[in-house]
C-alpha positions in Angstrom: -10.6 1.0 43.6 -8.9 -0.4 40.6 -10.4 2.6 38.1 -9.3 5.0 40.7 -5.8 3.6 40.7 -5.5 3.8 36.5 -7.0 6.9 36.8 -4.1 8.1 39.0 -1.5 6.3 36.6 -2.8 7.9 33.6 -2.5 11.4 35.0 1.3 11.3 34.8 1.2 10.4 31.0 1.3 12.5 28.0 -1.3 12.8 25.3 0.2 11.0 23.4 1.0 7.7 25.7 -3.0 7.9 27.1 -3.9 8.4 23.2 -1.8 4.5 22.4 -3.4 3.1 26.1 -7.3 4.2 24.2 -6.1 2.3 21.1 -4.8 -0.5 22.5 -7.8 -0.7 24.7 -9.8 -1.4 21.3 -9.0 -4.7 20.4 -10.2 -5.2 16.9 -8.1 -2.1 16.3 -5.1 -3.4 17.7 -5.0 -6.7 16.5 -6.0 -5.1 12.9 -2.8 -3.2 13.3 -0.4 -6.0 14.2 -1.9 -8.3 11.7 -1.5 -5.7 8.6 1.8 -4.8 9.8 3.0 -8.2 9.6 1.8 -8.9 6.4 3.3 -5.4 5.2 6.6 -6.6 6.4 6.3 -10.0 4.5 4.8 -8.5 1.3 8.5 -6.7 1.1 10.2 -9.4 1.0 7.8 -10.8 -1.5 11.0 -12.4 -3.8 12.1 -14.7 -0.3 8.4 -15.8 -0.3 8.0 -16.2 -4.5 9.9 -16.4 -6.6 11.4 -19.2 -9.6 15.1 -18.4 -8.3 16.4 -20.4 -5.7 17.8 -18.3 -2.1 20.5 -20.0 -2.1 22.5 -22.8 -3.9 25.8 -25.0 -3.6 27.2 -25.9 -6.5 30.8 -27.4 -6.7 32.0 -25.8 -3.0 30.6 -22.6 -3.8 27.7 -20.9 -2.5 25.5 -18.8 -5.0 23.0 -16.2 -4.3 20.5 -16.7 -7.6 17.8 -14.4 -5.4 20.2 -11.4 -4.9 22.2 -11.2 -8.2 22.5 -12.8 -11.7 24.4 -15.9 -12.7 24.7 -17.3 -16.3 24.2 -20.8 -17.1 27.4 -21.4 -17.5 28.6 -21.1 -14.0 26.4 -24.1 -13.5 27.5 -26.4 -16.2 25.5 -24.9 -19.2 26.1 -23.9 -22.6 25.0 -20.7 -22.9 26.4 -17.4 -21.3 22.3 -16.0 -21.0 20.8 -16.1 -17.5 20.3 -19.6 -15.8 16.7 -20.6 -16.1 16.4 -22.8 -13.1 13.0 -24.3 -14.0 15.0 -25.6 -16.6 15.1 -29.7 -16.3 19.1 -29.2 -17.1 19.8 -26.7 -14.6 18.3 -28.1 -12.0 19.7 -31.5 -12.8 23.1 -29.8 -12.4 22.2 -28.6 -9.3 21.3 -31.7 -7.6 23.9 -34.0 -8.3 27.5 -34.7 -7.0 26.5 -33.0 -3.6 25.1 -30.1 -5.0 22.1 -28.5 -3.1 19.8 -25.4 -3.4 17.1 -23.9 -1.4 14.3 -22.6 -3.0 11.1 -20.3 -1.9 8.2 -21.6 0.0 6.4 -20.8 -3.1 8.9 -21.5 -6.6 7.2 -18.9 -8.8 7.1 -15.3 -9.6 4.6 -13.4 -10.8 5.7 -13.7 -14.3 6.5 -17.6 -14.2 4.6 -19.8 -16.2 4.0 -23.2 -15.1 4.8 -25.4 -18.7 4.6 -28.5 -16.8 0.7 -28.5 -15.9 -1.1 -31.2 -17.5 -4.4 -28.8 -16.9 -5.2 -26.2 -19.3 -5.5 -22.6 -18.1 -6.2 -21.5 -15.8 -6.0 -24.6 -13.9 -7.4 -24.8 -10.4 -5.9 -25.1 -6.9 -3.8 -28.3 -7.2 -0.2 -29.3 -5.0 2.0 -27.4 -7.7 0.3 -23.9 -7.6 -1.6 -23.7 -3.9 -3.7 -21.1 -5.6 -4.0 -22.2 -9.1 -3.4 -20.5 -12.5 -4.3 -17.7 -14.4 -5.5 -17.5 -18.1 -1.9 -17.3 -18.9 -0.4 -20.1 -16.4 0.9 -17.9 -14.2 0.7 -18.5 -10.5 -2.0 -16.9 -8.6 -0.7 -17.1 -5.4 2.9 -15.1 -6.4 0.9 -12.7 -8.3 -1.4 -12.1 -5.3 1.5 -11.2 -3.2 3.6 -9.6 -5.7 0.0 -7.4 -6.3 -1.0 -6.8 -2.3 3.2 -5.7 -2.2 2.6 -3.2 -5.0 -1.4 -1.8 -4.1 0.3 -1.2 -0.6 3.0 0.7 -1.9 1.2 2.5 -4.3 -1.4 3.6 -1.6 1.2 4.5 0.9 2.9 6.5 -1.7 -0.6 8.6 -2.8 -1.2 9.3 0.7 2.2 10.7 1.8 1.6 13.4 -1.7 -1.9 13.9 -0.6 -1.4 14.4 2.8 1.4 16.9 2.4 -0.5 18.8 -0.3 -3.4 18.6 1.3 -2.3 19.8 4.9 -0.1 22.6 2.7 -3.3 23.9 1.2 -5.8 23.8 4.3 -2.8 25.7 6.2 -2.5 28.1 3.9 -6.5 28.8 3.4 -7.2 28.4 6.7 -4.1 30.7 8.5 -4.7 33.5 6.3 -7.9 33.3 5.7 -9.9 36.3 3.8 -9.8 37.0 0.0 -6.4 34.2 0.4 -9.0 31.4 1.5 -11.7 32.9 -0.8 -9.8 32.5 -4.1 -8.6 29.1 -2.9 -11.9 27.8 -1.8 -13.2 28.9 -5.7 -9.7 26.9 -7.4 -10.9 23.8 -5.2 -14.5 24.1 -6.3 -13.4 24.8 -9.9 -10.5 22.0 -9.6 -13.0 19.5 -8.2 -15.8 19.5 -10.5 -13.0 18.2 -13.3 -13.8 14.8 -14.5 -11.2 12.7 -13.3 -12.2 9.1 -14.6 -12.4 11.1 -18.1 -8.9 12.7 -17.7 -7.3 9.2 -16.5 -8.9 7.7 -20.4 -7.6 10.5 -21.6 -4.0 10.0 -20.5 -4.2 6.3 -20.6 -4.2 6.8 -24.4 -1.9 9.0 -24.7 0.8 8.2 -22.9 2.0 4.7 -21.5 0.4 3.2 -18.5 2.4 3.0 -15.7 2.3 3.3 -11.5 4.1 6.3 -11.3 1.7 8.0 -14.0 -1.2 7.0 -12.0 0.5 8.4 -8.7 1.0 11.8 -10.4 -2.7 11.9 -12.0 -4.6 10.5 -8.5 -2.8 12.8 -6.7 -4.0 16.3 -8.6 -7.4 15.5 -7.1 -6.3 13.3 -3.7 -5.8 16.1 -1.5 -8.8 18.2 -1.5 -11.0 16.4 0.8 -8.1 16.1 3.6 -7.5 20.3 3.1 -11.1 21.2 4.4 -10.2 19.3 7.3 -7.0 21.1 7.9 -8.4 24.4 7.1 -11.2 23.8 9.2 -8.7 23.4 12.1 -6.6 26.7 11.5 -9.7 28.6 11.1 -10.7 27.8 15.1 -7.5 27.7 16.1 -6.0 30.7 14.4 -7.8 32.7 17.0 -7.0 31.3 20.2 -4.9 32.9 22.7 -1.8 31.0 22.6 -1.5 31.8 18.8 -2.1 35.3 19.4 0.6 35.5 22.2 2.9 34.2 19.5 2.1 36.7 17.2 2.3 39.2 19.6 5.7 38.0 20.7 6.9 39.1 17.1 7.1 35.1 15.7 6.9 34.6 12.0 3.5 33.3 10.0 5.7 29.9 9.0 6.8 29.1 13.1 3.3 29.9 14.5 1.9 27.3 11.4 4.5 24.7 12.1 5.2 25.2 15.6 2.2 25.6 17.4 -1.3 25.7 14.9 -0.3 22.3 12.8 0.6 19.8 15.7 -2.5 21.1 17.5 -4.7 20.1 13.9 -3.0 16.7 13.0 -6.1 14.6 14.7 -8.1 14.9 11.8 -5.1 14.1 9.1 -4.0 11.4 11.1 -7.7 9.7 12.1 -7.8 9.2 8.0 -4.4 7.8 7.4 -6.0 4.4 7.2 -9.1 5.3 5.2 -7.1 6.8 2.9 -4.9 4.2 2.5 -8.0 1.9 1.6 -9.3 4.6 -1.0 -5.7 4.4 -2.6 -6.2 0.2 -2.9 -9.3 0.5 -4.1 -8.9 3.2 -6.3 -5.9 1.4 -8.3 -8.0 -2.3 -8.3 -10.6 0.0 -9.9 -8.4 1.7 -11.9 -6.9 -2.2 -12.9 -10.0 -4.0 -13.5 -10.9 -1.3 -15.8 -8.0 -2.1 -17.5 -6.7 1.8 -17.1 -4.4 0.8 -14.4 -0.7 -0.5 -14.4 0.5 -2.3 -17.4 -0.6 -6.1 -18.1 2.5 -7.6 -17.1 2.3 -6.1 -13.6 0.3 -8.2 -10.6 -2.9 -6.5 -9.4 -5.5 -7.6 -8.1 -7.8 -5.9 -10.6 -6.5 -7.7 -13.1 -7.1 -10.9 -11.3 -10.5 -9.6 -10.8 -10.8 -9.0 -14.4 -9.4 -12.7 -15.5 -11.9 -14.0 -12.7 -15.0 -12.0 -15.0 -14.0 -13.1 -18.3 -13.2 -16.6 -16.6 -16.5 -17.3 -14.8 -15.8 -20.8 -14.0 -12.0 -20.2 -12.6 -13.7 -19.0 -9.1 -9.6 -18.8 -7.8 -9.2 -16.1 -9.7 -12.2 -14.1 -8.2 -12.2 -15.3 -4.7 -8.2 -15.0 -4.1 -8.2 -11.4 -5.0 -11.5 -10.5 -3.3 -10.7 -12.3 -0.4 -6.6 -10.4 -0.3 -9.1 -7.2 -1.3 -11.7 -7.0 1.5 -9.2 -8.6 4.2 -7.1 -5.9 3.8 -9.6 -3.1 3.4 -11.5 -4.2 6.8 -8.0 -4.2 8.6 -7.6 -0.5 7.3 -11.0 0.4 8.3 -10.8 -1.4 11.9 -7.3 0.5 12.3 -9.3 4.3 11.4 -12.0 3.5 13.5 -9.6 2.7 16.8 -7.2 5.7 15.8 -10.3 7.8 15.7 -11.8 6.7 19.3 -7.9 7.1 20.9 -7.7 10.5 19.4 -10.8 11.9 20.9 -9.6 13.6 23.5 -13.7 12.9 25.4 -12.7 9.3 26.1 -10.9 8.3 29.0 
């Protein structure tokens, strides 16, 4: 009785509503999605979480923003018009007397802050003044760990969006028009594929200077091919159909009956490997990182933790920080795919 009575509430929905009730029925999935989506939120505002600058500080009556914009030291007592350096002993000497008070971070470094103060040499282990420990160079691990999850997330989100919209460009092209069109793409693809990318990102790692965006631009040349079969795959069955061919009969243009009716009907596919992507992206750039081909050396990545944690056998927080940050977030990914997959097919009920 209580099957038959969802069964008559779900035939009022929409696909789309029954699709969310499937993947919200899968737990793992759901939960996945919640928990990556929280740390996504607190991963941007990685600088409230980490940093060596204080949120917010009163000093004489007036309240001061260090977090959010740029004081020199002399609007708090110092000598020198440069930046306030409030690991300084003198700074923050001045901005705890006479009443004055600041509020710092849950964690007080940034990526780039180097613990002087440790009596341990580096990289020092998990103690009460870095939760995570230090790197070769005494930086905090745990602010480069979030300052690196903030930026692999970023950076995959950002490869995926090109990808994706090349990718579902190229498969709608090959795959609406079809004949000698999808042809002479089909032999570009095969031709474009077999170039050796790990060879081309040496190649342009020595010439020009490493940086995210340059990686973006280079992963992205080969990115998209593996999501344009899909998508042509889906215009070449659908293309055909009788709705499509009542559109064309009713004197629509080739771009409305591709946007309008053929692509929203072939988005399962593109949108069951959002996630999967996304993990390929991660795990392409910690690659990319640990090889040291990646983003420049001052920049947190969990490569380069991964590399510090290889050439620094016996610091096991270097290793086991990123790997753990690494496969948590690539299982969440993968448990997200896997329940977006089961709610899109349309089989399950």
């Amino acid at each position: 009785m209580f099957a038959l009575k969802k069964q008559n509430q779900a035939k009022g929905l929409s696909p789309g509503q029954r699709a969310w009730l499937r993947f919200k029925a899968n737990r793992r999935g759901y939960i996945s999605l919640w928990i990556f989506s929280i740390l996504f939120v607190l991963c941007f505002f990685a600088e409230v979480l980490s940093n060596d600058k204080p949120l917010l500080v009163k000093y004489d009556g007036n309240f001061y923003f260090p977090v959010v914009q740029t004081y020199p030291e002399t609007t708090f007592g110092g000598d020198f018009e440069t930046e306030a350096d409030y690991t300084d002993d003198f700074v923050r000497q001045q901005l705890e007397k006479n009443g004055n008070w600041m509020i710092e971070p849950l964690n007080p470094y940034s990526y780039n802050t180097i613990n002087f103060d440790s009596d341990l040499p580096n990289p020092a282990p998990p103690s009460a003044e870095n939760y995570f420990g230090t790197d070769d160079r005494g930086r905090d691990v745990l602010a480069r760990v979030i300052y690196g999850f903030r930026i692999s997330v970023w950076f995959a989100l950002a490869l995926m969006v090109i990808g994706v919209a090349i990718g579902i460009v190229a498969g709608a092209v090959q795959g609406y028009f079809s004949g000698k069109t999808d042809l002479i793409m089909q032999r570009i693809i095969e031709v474009w594929s077999s170039m050796p990318e790990l060879y081309l990102l040496i190649i342009f790692a020595s010439i020009f200077q490493p940086s995210i965006w340059l990686l973006i631009i280079l992963l992205s040349l080969f990115g998209w091919m593996g999501l344009s079969d899909y998508v042509r795959a889906e215009f070449l069955r659908g293309r055909n159909l009788d709705y499509v061919r009542s559109a064309r009969a009713m004197g629509l243009s080739n771009y409305t009956i591709i946007t309008r009716h053929l692509l929203p009907n072939s988005l399962t596919p593109v949108i069951t490997f959002l996630p999967f992507r996304i993990s390929g992206a991660i795990l392409a750039l910690t690659s990319l990182d640990f090889l040291g081909l990646g983003v420049p050396p001052t920049t947190p990545s969990l490569g380069e933790l991964l590399a510090q944690g290889k050439e620094n056998i016996e610091a096991w927080w270097l290793s086991l920080s990123a790997f753990i940050v690494l496969v948590g977030t690539l299982m969440l990914l993968i448990f997200i795919g896997e329940a977006l997959r089961e709610a899109l097919d349309t089989r399950k009920q």
